[in-house]
C-alpha positions as CSV (number, residue, x, y, z in Angstrom):
1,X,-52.5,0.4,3.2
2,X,-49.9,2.2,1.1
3,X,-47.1,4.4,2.8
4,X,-45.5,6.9,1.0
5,X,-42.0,7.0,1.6
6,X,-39.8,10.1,2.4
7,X,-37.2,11.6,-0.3
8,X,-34.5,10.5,1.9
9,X,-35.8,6.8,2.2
10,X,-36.4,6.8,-1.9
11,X,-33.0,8.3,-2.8
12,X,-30.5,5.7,-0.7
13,X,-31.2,3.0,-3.1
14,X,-29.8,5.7,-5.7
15,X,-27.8,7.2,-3.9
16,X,-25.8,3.6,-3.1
17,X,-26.3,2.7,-6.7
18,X,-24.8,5.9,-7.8
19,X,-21.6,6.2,-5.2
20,X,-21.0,2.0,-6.2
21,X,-20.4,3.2,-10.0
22,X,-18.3,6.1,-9.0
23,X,-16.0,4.3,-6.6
24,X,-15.8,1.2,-9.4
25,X,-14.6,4.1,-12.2
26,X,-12.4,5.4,-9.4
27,X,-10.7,2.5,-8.4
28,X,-10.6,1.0,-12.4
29,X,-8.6,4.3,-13.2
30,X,-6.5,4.0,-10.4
31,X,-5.7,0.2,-11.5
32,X,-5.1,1.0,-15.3
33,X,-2.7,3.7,-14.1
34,X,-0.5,0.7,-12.2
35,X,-0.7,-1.2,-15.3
36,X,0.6,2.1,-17.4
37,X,2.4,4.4,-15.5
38,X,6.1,3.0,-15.0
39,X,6.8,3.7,-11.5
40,X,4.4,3.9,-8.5
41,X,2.8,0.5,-8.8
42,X,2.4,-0.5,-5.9
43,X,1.3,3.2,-4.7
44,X,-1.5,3.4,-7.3
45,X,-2.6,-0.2,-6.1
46,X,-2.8,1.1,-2.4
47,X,-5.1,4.3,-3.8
48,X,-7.2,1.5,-5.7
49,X,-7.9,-0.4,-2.4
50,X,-8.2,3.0,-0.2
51,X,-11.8,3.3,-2.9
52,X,-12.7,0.0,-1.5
53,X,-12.3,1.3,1.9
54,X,-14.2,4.3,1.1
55,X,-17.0,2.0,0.1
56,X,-17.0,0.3,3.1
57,X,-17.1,3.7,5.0
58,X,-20.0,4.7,2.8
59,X,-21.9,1.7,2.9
60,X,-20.9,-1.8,4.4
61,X,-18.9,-4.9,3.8
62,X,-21.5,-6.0,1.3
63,X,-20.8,-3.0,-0.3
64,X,-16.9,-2.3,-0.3
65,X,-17.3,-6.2,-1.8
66,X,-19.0,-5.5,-4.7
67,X,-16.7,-2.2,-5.6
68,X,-13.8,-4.7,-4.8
69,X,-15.7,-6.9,-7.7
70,X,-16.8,-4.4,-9.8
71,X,-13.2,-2.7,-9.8
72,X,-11.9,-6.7,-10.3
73,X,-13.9,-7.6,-13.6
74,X,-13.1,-4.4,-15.5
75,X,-9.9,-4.8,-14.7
76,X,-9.6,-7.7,-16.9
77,X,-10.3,-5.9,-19.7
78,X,-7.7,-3.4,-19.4
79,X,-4.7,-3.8,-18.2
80,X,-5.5,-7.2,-17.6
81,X,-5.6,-10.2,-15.5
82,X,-1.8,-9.8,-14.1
83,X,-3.0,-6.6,-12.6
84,X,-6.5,-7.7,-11.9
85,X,-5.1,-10.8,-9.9
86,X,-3.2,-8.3,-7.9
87,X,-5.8,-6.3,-7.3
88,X,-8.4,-9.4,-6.4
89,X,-5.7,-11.2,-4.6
90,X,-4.0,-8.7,-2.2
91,X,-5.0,-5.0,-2.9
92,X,-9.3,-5.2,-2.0
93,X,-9.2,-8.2,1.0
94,X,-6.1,-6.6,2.6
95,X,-8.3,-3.2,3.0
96,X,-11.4,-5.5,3.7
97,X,-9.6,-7.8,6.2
98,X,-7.8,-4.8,8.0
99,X,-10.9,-2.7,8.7
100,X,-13.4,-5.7,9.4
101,X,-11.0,-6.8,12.1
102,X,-10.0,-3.3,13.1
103,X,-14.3,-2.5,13.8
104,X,-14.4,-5.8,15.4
105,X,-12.9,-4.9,18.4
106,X,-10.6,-7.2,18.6
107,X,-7.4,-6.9,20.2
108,X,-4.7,-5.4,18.5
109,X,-1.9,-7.9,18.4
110,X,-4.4,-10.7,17.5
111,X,-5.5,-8.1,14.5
112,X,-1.9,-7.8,13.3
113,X,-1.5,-11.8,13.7
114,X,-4.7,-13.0,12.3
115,X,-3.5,-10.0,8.9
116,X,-0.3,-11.0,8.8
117,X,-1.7,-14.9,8.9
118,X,-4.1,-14.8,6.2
119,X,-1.6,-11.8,3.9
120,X,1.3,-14.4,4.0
121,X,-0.7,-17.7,3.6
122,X,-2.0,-15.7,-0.1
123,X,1.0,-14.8,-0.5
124,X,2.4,-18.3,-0.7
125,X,-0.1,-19.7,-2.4
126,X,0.5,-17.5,-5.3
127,X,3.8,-17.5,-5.1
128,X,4.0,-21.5,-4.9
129,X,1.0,-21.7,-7.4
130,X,2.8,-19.2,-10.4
131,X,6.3,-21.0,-10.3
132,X,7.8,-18.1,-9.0
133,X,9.7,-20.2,-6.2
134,X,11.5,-22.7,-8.8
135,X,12.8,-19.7,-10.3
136,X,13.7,-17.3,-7.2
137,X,15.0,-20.9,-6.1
138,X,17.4,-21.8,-9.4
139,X,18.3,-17.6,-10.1
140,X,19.8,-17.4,-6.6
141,X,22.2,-19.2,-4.9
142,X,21.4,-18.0,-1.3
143,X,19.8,-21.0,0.8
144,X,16.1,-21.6,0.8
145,X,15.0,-20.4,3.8
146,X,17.0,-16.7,3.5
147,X,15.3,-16.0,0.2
148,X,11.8,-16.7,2.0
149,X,12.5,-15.1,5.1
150,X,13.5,-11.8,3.0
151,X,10.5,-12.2,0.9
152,X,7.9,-12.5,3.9
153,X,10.1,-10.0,6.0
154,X,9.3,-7.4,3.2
155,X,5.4,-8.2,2.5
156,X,5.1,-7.6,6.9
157,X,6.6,-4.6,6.5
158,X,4.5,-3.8,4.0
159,X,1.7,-4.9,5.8
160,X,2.7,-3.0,8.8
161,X,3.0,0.1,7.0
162,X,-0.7,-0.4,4.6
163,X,-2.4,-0.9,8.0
164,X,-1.1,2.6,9.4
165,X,-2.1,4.4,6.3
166,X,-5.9,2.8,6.2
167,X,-6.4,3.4,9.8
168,X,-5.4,7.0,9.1
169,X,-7.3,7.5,5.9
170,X,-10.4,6.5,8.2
171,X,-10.2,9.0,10.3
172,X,-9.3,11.8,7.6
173,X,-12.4,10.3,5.9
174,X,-14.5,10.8,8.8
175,X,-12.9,13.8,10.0
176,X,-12.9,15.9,6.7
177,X,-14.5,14.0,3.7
178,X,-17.7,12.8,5.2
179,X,-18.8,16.4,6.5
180,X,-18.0,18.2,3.1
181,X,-20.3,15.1,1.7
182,X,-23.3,15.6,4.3
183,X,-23.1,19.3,3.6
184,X,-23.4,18.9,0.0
185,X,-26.3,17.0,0.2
């Protein structure tokens, strides 16, 4: 026996379809303006991964993945894959790490350790990977281990700060966005 499904039931699959594309166009413009604009970089990559949290507000991990992917690949075609690899590397799984963790319950220092962990560890690698520490390493005089502990000391401050401003956006989003977005529909 056939059952005929409601308008709501119908439209979700169109409705997620039709968000998805928005929130990759949004994020792609947001990482073409870090590849353009010459200041704010890093502030235009942060608004690129605060669309990925919005996806995973509006729909789920799954979700927020595939924006983070969709945002990824057409980012290789413009500006290319110096700020795509940014964006892949650090920008998406930062916001994807952060609130997975942060609606897992589990307890805040071990969230900020298990971040900071994982963050760094990339961090590292693509730092190690690149070449970037031979020549940090043969520009500077200062010893080894001060250049890295400045490096690292930055990136958790940074960390520190990213996590604040996620947390907050989520409850702005919940708070005032996903009302006006009910309401409209």
């Amino acid at each position: 026996m056939k059952t005929m499904h409601t308008d709501k039931e119908s439209s979700r699959p169109a409705y997620t379809i039709a968000i998805s594309g928005i929130l990759i166009a949004l994020g792609w413009i947001f990482v073409i303006l870090s590849g353009v604009l010459p200041t704010g970089r890093l502030f235009l990559l942060l608004l690129a991964s605060l669309v990925v949290a919005t996806a995973f507000f509006e729909m789920n991990i799954t979700g927020a993945v595939l924006v983070a992917l969709g945002i990824g690949v057409l980012s290789l075609t413009y500006p290319g894959l110096i700020h795509a690899a940014v964006f892949v590397v650090f920008a998406a799984p930062l916001s994807l790490l952060t609130l997975h963790l942060y609606h897992s319950k589990l307890p805040k220092p071990l969230q900020y350790l298990l971040t900071h962990m994982a963050m760094s560890l990339l961090l590292i690698a693509v730092i190690t990977i690149s070449g970037l520490d031979t020549f940090i390493m043969n520009r500077f005089t200062m010893e080894i281990w001060l250049i890295w502990l400045v490096v690292i000391s930055s990136f958790q401050l940074v960390l520190i700060i990213y996590r604040q401003v996620l947390i907050n956006y989520e409850l702005f989003f919940y708070a005032r966005i996903k009302p006006w977005i009910r309401k409209r529909k």
